[in-house]
DOSE-666445 format. One record per residue: residue in three letters; x, z, y of N, C-alpha, C in turn. Coordinates in steps of 0.001 Angstrom, whole numbers, padded with zeros to 6 digits, always signed. Example, Ala and Ser with C-alpha at 12.3 -4.5 7.8 and 13.67 -1.06 7.14 Angstrom:
2
ala+013190+007800-005690+012300+007800-004500+013200+007800-003300
ser+012850+007080-002250+013670+007140-001060+012900+007870+000030
***
This chain:
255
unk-109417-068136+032043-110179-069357+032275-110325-070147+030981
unk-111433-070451+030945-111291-071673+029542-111012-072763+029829
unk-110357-073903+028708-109477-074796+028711-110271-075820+029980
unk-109479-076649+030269-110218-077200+031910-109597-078938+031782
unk-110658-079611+031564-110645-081307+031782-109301-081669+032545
unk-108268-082508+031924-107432-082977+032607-107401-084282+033290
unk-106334-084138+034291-106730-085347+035308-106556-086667+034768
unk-107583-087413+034768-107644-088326+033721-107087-089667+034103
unk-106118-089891+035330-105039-090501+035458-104133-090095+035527
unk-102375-091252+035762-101574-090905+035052-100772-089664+036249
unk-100147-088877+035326-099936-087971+036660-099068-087711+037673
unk-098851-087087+039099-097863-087699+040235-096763-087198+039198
unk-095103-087424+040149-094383-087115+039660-094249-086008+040911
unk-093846-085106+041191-093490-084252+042641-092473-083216+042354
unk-091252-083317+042421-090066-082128+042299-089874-081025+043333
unk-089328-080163+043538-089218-078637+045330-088411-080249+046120
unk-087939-080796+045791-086707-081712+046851-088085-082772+047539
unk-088501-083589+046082-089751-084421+046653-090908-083993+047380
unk-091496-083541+047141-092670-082600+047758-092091-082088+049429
unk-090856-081848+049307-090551-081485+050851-090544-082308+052038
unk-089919-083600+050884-090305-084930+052193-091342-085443+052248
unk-092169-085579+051203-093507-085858+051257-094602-085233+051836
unk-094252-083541+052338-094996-082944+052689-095810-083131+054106
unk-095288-084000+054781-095934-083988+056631-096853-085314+056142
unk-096455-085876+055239-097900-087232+055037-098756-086372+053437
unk-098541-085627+053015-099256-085259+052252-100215-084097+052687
unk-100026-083546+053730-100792-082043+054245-101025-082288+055656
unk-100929-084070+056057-101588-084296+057107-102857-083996+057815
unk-103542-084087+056519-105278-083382+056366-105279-082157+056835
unk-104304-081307+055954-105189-080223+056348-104157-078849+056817
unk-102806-079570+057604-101966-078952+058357-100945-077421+058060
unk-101584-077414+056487-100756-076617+056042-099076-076501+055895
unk-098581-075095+057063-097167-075527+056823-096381-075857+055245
unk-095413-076029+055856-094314-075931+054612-094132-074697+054124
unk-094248-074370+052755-093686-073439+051985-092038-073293+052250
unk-091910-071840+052691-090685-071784+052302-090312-070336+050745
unk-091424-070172+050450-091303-069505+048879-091410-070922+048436
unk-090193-070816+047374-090281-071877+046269-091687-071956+044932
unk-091604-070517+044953-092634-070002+043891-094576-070824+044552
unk-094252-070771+045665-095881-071458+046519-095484-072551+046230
unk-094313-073685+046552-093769-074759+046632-093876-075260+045399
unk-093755-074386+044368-094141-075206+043069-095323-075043+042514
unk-095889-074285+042860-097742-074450+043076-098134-075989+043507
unk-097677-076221+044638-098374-077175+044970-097738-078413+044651
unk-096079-078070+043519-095887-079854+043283-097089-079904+042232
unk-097612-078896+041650-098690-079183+040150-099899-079542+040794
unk-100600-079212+042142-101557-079725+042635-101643-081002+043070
unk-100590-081649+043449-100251-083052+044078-100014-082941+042410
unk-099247-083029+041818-099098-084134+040489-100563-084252+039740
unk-101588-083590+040044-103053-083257+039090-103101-082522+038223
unk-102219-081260+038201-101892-080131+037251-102821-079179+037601
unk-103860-079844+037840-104872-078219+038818-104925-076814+038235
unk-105352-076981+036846-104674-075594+036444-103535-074868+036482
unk-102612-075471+036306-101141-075444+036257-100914-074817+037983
unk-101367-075650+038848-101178-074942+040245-102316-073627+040767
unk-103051-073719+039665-104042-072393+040010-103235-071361+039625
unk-102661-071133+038731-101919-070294+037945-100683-070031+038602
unk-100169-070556+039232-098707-070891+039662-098751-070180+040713
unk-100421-070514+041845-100475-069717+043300-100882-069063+043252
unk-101526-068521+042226-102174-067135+041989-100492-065810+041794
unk-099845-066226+041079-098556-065676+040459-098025-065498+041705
unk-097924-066689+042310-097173-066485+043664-097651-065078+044953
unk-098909-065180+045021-099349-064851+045696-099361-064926+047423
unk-100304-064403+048385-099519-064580+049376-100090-066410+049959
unk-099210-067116+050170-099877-068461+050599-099955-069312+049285
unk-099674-068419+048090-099699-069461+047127-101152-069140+046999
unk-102042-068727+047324-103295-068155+047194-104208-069768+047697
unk-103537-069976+048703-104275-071405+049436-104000-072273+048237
unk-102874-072580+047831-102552-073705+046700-103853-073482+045740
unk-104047-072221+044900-105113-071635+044006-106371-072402+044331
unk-106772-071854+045368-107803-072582+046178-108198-073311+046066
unk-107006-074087+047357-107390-075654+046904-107439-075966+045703
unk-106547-076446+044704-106544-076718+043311-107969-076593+042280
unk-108956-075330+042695-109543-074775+041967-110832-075840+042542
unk-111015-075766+043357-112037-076487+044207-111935-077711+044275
unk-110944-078092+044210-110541-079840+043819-111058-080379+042162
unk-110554-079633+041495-111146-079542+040066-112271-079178+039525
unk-113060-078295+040727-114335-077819+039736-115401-079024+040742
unk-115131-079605+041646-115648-080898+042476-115622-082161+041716
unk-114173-082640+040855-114340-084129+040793-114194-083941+039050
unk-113895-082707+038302-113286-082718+036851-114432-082102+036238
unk-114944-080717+036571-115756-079936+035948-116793-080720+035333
unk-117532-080453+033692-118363-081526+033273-119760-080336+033767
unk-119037-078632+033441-120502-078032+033746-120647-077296+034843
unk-122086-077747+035041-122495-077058+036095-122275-075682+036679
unk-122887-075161+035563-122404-073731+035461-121238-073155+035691
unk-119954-073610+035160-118577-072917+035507-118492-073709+036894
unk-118454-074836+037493-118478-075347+038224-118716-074350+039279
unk-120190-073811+039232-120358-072726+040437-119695-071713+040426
unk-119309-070629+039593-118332-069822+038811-117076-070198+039725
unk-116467-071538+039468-115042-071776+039883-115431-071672+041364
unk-116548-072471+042547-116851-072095+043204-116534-070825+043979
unk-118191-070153+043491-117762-068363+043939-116597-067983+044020
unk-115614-068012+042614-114334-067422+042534-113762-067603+043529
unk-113295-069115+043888-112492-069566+044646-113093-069092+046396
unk-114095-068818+046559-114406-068535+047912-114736-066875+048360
unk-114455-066249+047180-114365-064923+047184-113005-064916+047180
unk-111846-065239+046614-110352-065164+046904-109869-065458+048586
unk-110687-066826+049006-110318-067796+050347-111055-066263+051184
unk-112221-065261+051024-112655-064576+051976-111673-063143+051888
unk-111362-063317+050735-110306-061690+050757-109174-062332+051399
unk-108280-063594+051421-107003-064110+052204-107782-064094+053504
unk-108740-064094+054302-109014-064227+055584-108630-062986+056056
unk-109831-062113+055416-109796-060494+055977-107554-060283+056177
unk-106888-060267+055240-105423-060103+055268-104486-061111+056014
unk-105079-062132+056318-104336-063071+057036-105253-064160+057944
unk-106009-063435+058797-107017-063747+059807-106391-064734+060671
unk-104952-065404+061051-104986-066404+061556-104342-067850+060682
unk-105084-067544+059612-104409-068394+058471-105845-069330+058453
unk-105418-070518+059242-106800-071681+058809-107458-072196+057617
unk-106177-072017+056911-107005-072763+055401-107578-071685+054361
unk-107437-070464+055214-108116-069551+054207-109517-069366+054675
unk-109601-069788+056167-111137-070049+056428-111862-071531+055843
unk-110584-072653+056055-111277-073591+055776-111973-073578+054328
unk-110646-073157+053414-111139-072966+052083-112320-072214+051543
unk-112792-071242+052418-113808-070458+052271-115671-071359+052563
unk-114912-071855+053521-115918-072602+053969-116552-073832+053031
unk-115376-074266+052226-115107-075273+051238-116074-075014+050352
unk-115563-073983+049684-116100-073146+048399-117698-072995+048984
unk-117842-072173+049943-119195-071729+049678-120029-072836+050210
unk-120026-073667+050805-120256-075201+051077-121157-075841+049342
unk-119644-076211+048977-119797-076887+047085-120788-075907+046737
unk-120407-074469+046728-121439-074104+045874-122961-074134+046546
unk-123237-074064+047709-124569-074177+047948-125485-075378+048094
unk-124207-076540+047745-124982-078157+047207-125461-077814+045892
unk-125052-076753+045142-125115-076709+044151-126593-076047+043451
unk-126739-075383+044281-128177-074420+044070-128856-075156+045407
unk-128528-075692+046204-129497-076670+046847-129440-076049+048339
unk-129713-077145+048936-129224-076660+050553-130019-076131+050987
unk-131374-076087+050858-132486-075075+050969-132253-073545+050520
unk-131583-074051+049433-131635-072067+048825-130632-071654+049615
unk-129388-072537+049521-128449-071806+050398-128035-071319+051862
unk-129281-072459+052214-129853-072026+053811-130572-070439+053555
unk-131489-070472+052939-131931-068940+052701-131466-067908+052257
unk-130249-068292+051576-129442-066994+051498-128415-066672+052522
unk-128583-067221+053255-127302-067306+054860-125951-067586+054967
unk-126206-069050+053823-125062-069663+053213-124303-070529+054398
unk-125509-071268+054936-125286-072236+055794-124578-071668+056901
unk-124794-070774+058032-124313-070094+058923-123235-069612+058765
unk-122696-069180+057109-121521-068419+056846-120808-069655+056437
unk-120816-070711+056153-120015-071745+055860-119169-072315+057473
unk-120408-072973+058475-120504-073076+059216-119382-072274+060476
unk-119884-071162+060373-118926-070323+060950-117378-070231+060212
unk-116922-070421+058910-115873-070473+058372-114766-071659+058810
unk-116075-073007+059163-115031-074091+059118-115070-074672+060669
unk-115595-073998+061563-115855-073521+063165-114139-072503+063178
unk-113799-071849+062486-112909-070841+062732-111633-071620+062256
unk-112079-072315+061239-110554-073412+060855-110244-073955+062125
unk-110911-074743+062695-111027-075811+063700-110431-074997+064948
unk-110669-073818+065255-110444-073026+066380-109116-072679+066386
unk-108284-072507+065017-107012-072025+064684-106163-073252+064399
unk-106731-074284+064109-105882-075400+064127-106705-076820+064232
unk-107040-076946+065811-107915-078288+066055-107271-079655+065631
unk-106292-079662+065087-106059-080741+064300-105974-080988+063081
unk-107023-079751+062265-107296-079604+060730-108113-080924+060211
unk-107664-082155+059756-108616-083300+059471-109539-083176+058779
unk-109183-082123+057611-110065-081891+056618-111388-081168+057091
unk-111033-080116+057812-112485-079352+058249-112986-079807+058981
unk-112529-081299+060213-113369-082044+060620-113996-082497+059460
unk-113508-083382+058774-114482-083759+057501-115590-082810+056888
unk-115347-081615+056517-116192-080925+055858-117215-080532+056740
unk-116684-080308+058135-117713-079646+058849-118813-080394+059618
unk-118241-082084+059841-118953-083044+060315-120062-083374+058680
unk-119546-083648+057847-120957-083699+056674-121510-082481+056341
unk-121167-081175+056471-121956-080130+056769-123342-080394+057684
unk-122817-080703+058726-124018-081268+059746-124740-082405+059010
unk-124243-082948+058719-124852-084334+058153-126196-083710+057568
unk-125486-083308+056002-126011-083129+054854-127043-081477+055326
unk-127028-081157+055828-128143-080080+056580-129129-080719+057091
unk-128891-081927+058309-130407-082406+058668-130505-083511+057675
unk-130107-084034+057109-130454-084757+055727-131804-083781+054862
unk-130835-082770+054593-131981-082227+053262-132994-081243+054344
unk-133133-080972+055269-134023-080078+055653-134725-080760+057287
unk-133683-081328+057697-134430-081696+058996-134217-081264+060123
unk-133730-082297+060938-133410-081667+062574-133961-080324+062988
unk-135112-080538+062590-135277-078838+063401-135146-078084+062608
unk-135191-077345+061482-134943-076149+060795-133073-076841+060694
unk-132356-078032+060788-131182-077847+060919-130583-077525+062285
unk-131556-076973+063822-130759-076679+064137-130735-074917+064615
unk-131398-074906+063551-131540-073112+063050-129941-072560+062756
unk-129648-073754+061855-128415-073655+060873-126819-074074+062097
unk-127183-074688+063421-126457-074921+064469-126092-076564+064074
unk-127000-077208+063293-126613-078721+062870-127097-079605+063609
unk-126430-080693+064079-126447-081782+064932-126315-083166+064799
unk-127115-083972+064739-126324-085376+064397-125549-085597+065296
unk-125049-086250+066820-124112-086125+067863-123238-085258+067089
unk-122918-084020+066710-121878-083242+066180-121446-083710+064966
unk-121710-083888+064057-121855-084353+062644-120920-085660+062812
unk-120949-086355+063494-120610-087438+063549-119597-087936+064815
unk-119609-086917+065297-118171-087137+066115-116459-086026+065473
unk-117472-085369+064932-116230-084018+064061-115816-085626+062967
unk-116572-086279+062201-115649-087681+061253-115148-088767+061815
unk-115509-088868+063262-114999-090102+063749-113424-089351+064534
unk-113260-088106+064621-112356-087515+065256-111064-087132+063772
unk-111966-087065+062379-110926-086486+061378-110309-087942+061078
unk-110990-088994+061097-110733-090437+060966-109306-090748+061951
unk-109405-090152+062935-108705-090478+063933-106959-089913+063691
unk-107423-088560+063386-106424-087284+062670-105438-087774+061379
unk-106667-088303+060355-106246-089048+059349-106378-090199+058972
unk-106059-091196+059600-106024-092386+059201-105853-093203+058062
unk-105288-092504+057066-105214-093064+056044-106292-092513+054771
unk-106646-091345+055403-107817-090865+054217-108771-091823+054031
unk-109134-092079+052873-110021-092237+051935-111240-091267+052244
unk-110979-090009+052095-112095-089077+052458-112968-089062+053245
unk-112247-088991+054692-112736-089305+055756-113728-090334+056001
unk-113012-091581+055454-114119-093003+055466-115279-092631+054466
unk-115344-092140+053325-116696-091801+052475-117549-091127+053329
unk-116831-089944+053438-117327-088849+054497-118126-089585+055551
unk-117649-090223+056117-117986-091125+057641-119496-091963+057521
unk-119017-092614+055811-120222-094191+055396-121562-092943+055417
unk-121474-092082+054497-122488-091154+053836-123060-090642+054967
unk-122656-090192+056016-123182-089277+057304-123750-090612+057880
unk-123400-091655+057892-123985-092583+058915-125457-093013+058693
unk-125395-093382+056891-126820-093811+056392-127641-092620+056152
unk-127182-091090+056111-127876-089760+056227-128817-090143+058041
unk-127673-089836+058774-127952-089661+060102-129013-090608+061064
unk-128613-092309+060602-129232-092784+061189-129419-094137+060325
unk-129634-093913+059332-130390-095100+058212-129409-096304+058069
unk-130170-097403+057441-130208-098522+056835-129660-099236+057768
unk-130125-099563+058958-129157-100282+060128-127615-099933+060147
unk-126797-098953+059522-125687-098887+059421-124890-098846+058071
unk-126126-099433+057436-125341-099803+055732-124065-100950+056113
unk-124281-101917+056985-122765-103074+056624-122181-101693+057149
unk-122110-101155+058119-120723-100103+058267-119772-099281+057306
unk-121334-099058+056701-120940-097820+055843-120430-098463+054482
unk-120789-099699+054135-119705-100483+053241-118358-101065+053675
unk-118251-101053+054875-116946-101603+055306-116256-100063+054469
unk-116811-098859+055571-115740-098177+055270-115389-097336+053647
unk-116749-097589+052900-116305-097578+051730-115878-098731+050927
unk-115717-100233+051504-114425-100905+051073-112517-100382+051606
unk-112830-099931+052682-111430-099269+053048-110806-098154+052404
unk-111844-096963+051982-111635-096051+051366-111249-096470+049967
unk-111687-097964+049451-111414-098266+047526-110057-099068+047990
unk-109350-099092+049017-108107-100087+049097-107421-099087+049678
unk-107743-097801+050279-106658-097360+050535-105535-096702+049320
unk-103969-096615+049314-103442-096765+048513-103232-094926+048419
unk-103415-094089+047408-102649-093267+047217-101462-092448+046938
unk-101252-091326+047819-099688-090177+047551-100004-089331+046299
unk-100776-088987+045901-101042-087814+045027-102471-087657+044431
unk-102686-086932+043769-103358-086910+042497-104791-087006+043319
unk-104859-085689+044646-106294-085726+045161-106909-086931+045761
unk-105674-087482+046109-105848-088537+047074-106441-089724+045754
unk-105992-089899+044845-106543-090665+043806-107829-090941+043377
unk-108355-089236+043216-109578-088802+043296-110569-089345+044517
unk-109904-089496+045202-110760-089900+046584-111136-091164+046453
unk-109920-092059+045882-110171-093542+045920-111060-094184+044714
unk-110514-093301+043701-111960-093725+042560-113286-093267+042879
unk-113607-092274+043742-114826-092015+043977-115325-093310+044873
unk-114077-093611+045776-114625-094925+046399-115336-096088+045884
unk-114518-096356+045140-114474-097897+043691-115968-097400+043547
unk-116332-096076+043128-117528-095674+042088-118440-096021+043098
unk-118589-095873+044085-119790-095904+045028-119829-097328+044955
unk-118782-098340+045371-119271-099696+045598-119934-100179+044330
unk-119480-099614+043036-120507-100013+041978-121675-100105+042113
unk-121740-098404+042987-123595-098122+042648-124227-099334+042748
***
């Protein structure tokens, strides 16, 4: 990999002892058990501290569920750090060609669907939701984070991803060719009011939530959608992603 933008705040602290108690409010989202390889376990203190490379490397070595740490990490970084486009999609692909080989080997493992779903998601904002509707991006995402949800209906995160999936489908293309793609506003928007519910303290969720509302059903729900991106810039962060979440918040109320 070439050298990779570091997290440009200051970074968590997370030890195997810390990370263990922290772990049921830190993986609330997205229900991943506890590591009991230390070698995965220290994957993911470098992902919570903002070591994203450092934990790509770490769960890759590990292998096995350190593969999810990889993942995530990789996709977290090529989302809020990456300056180019180009590797950006690169880290993408990679990462959702790894999340589809952990499915095929560990088919009731949720976050290797969710993650899949993740990846090929980012990357088809990326080449545009049109193209990636035509390459049978949408349906294969769709179905990825449909299969998270089925294996663990209290995954917050793939409510999130999969409720602005819907969103951001009849956004760029339109109720009816979105519901080619199986996209719904009613769906879209009860999968974030349900991850909201799951995760209460995300930041994510509330962006997630403001953005689908003024997608879905306009301008009449801008005070909403600033409430909840004032909640999302005050909620306080555990870890590095979660940080990420809240400056993206701050950034929007600028716009």
């Amino acid at each position: 990999m070439a050298p990779w933008t570091g997290f440009p705040h200051p970074l968590y602290a997370f030890d195997l002892a810390s990370l263990r108690v922290a772990w049921p409010r830190l993986h609330l989202g997205d229900a991943e058990p506890l590591p009991q390889d230390e070698a995965v376990l220290e994957a993911w203190c470098w992902f919570h501290a903002g070591e994203f490379r450092k934990a790509v490397d770490a769960g890759l070595a590990a292998a096995g569920a350190g593969i999810t740490a990889a993942n995530k990490a990789q996709i977290t970084y090529a989302g809020y750090l990456e300056p180019s486009e180009r590797v950006r999609m690169a880290l993408y692909r990679q990462a959702a060609e790894r999340a589809e080989a952990q499915t095929a080997t560990a088919p009731d493992n949720a976050n290797a669907h969710y993650l899949m779903g993740c990846a090929l998601g980012r990357y088809g904002q990326s080449i545009s939701v049109g193209k990636a509707i035509a390459q049978g991006l949408g349906i294969k995402v769709r179905a990825a984070l449909e299969t998270a949800l089925r294996l663990q209906p209290a995954h917050a995160e793939a409510h999130i991803v999969l409720g602005a999936f819907h969103a951001e489908v009849i956004d760029k293309v339109g109720a009816l060719v979105g519901r080619t793609q199986g996209a719904s506003i009613e769906t879209g928007l009860r999968l974030l009011r349900q991850a909201l519910k799951l995760a209460p303290h995300s930041a994510l969720a509330r962006l997630e939530y403001a953005k689908a509302l003024l997608m879905l059903e306009g301008e009449k729900h801008l005070p909403e959608a600033d409430r909840l991106c004032q909640e999302a810039a005050a909620c306080e962060p555990a870890d590095a992603i979660e940080r990420l979440h809240v400056e993206r918040a701050r950034a929007e109320l600028l716009d």
